[in-house]
KEFIFI-151180 format. One record per residue (C-alpha): residue in three letters; x, y, z. Coordinates in Angstrom, 1 decimal, m for minus. Layout:
! KEFIFI-151180
+------+--------+--------+--------+
! code !      x !      y !      z !
+------+--------+--------+--------+
!  ala !      X !      Y !      Z !
...
+------+--------+--------+--------+
This chain:
! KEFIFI-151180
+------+--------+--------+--------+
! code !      x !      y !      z !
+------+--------+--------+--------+
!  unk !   16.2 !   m6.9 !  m11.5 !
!  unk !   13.7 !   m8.1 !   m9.4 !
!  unk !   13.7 !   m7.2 !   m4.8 !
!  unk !   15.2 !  m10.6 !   m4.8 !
!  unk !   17.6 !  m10.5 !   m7.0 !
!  unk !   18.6 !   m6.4 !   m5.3 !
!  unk !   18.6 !   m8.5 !   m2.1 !
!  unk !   21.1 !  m11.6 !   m3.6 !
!  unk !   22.8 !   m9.0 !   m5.7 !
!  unk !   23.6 !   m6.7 !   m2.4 !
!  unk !   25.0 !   m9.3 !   m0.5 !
!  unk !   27.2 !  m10.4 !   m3.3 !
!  unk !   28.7 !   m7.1 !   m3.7 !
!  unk !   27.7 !   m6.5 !   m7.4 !
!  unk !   25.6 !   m4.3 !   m6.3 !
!  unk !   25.7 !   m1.2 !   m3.3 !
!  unk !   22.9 !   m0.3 !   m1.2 !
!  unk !   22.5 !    3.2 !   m2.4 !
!  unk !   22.2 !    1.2 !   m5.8 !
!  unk !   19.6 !   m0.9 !   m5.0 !
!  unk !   17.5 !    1.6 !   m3.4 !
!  unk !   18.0 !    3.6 !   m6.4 !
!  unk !   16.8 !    1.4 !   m9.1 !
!  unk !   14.2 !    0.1 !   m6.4 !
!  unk !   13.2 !    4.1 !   m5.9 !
!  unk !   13.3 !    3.9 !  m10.2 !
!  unk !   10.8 !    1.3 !   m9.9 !
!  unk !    8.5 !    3.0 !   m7.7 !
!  unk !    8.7 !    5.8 !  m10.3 !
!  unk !    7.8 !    3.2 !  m13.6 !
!  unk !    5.1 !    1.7 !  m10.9 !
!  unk !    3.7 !    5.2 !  m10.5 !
!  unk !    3.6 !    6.1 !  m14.4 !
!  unk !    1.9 !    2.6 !  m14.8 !
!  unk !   m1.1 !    3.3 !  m12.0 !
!  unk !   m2.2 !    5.6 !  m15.0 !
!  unk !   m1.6 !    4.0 !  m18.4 !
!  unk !   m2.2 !    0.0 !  m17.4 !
!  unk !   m5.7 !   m1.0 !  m16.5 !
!  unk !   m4.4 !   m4.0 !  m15.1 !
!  unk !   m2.5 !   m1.9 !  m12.7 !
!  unk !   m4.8 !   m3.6 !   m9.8 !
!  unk !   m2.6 !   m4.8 !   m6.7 !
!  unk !    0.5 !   m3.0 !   m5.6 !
!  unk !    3.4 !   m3.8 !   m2.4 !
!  unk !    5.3 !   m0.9 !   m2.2 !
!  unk !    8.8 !   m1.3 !   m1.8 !
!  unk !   10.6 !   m1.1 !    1.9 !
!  unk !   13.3 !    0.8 !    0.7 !
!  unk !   11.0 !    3.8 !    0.5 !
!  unk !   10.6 !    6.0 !    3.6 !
!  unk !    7.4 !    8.0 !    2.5 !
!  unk !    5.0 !    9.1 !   m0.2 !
!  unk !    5.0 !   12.5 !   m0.8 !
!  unk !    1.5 !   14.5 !   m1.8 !
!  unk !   m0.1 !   13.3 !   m5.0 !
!  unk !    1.8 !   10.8 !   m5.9 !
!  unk !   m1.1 !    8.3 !   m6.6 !
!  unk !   m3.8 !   11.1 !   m6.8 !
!  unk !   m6.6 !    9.9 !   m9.1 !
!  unk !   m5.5 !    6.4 !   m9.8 !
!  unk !   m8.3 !    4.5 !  m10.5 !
!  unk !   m7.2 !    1.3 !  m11.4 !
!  unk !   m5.1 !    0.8 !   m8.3 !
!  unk !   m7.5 !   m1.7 !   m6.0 !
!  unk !   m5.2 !   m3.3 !   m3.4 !
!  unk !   m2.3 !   m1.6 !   m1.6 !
!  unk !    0.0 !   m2.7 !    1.2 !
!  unk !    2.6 !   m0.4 !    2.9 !
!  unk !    5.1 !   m2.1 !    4.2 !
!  unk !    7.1 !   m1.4 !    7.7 !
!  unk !   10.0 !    0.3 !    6.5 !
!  unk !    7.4 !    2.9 !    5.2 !
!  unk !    7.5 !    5.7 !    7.5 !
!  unk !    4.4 !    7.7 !    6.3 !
!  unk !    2.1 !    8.7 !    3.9 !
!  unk !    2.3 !   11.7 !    2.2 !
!  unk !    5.9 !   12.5 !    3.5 !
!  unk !    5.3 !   15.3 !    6.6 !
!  unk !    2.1 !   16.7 !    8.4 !
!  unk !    2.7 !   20.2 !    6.7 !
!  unk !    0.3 !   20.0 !    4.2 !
!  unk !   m0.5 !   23.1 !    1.9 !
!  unk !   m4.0 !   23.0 !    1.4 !
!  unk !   m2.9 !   23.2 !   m2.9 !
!  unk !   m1.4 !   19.7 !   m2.5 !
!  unk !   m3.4 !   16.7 !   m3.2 !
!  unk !   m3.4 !   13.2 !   m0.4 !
!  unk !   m1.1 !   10.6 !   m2.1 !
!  unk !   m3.7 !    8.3 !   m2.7 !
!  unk !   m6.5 !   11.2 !   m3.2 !
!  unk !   m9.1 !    9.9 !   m5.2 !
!  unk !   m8.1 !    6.6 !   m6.1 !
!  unk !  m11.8 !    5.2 !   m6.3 !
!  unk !  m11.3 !    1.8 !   m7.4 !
!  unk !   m8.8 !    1.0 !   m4.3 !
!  unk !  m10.6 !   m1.1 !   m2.1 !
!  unk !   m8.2 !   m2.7 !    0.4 !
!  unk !   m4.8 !   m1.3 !    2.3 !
!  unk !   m2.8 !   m2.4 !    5.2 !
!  unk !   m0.5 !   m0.5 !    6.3 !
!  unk !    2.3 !   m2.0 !    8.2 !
!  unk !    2.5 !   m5.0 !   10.5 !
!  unk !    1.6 !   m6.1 !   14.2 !
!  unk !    5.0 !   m6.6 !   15.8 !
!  unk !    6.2 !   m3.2 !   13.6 !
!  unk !    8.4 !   m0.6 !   16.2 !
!  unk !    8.8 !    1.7 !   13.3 !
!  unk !    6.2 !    4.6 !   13.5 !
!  unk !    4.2 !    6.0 !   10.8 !
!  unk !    2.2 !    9.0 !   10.0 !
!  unk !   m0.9 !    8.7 !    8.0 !
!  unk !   m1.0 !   12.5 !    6.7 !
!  unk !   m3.5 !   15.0 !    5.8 !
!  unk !   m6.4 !   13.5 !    2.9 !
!  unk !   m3.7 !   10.3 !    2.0 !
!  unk !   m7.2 !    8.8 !    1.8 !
!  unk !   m9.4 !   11.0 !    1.2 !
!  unk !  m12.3 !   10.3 !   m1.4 !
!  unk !  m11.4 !    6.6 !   m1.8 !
!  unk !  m15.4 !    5.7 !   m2.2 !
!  unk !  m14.3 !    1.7 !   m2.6 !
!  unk !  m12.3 !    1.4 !    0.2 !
!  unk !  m14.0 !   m1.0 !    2.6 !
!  unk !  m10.9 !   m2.9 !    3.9 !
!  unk !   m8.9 !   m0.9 !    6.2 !
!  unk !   m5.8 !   m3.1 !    8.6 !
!  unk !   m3.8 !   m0.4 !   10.2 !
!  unk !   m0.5 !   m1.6 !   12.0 !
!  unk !    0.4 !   m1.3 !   15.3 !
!  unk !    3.0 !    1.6 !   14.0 !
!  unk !    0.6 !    3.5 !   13.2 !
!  unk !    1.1 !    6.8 !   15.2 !
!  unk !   m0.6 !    9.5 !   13.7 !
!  unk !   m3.8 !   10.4 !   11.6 !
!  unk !   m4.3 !   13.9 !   10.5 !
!  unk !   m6.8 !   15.4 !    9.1 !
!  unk !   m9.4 !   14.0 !    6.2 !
!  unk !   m6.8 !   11.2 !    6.1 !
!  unk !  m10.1 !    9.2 !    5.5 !
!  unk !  m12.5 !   11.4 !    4.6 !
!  unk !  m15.1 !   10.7 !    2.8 !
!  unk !  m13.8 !    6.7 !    2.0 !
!  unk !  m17.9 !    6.4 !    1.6 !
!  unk !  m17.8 !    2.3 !    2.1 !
!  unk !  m15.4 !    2.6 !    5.2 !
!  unk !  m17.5 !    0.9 !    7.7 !
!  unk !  m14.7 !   m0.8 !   10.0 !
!  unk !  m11.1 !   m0.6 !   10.9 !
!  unk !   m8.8 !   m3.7 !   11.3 !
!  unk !   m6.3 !   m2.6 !   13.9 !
!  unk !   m3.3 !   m4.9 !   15.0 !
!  unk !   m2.5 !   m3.6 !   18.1 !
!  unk !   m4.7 !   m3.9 !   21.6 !
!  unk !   m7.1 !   m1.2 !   22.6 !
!  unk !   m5.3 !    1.1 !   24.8 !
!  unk !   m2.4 !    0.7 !   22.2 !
!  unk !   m5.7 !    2.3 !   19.4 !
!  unk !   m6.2 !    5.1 !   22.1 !
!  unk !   m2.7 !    6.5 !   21.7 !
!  unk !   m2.8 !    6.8 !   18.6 !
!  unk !   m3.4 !   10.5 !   17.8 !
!  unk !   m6.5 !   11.1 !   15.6 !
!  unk !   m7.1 !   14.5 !   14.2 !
!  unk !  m10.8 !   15.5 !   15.4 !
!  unk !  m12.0 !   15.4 !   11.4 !
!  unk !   m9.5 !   12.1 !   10.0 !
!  unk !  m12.7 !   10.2 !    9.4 !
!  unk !  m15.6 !   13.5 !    8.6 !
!  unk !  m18.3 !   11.8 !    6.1 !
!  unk !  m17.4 !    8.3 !    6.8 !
!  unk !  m19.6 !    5.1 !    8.2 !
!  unk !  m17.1 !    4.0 !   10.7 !
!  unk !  m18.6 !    2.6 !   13.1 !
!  unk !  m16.0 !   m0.2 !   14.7 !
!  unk !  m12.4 !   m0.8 !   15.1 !
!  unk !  m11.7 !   m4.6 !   15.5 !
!  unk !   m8.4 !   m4.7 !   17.6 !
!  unk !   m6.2 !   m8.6 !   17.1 !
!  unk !   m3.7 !   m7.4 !   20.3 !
+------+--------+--------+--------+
């Protein structure tokens, strides 16, 4: 069954909600297990019915190049208690050049946790949402080609978001375009 077809399906009453998010939640799970054995595996949406990404769950997939979060995503990498054993959830992923993460007009906040980035070397396309809340540590550390931020909020809206002192450390940041 495709999202669609959950969507049609869930409104028809053949199937529940805790149904769909089930089999969508058993997609995410095939999706996962297919980051790793598909080298086609280049462009993923995650689905909305997830609420985060917990630690590793992408760690070291290399063929993934193009990710966006959608709104109903609450954060990456689940909580900002982070065991220094546990790897970011997309840790490593060097082929993945492009995320956005959430929306402009999203009211639904969202944590970006410790290392979710970290090590991404191709990642040069960065839109962050105007959910964004929270950045913790080495969330984009060492994301080599990073050299700007798209942010769809307004300035002062950028300035409240809390940024751990090292979320960027060995980096080439060195603008944040703002579309508010």
């Amino acid at each position: 069954m495709s999202r669609i077809n959950l969507a049609r399906d869930m409104q028809s009453g053949k199937v529940s909600q805790d149904e769909a998010i089930k089999l969508n939640n058993e997609a995410f799970d095939a999706m996962i297990e297919k980051c790793y054995t598909d080298v086609s595996f280049a462009k993923k949406i995650l689905p909305s019915t997830l609420e985060a990404i917990e630690y590793g769950a992408f760690y070291g997939c290399t063929s993934l190049m193009e990710l966006n979060i959608p709104e109903g995503i609450k954060s990456v990498d689940g909580s900002v208690e982070y065991d220094y054993d546990d790897y970011g959830v997309f840790e490593e992923c060097t082929g993945l050049a492009k995320v956005t993460i959430g929306g402009e007009g999203s009211d639904i906040e969202f944590t970006i946790s410790h290392r979710a980035f970290f090590g991404c070397s191709a990642l040069s396309d960065l839109t962050l949402g105007r959910g964004v809340t929270e950045i913790w540590a080495e969330a984009f550390s060492s994301c080599s080609s990073l050299s700007y931020i798209s942010y769809l909020g307004t300035e002062a809206e950028w300035n409240d978001v809390y940024k751990n002192d090292e979320w960027c450390r060995d980096t080439n940041i060195l603008e944040v375009y703002f579309k508010g």
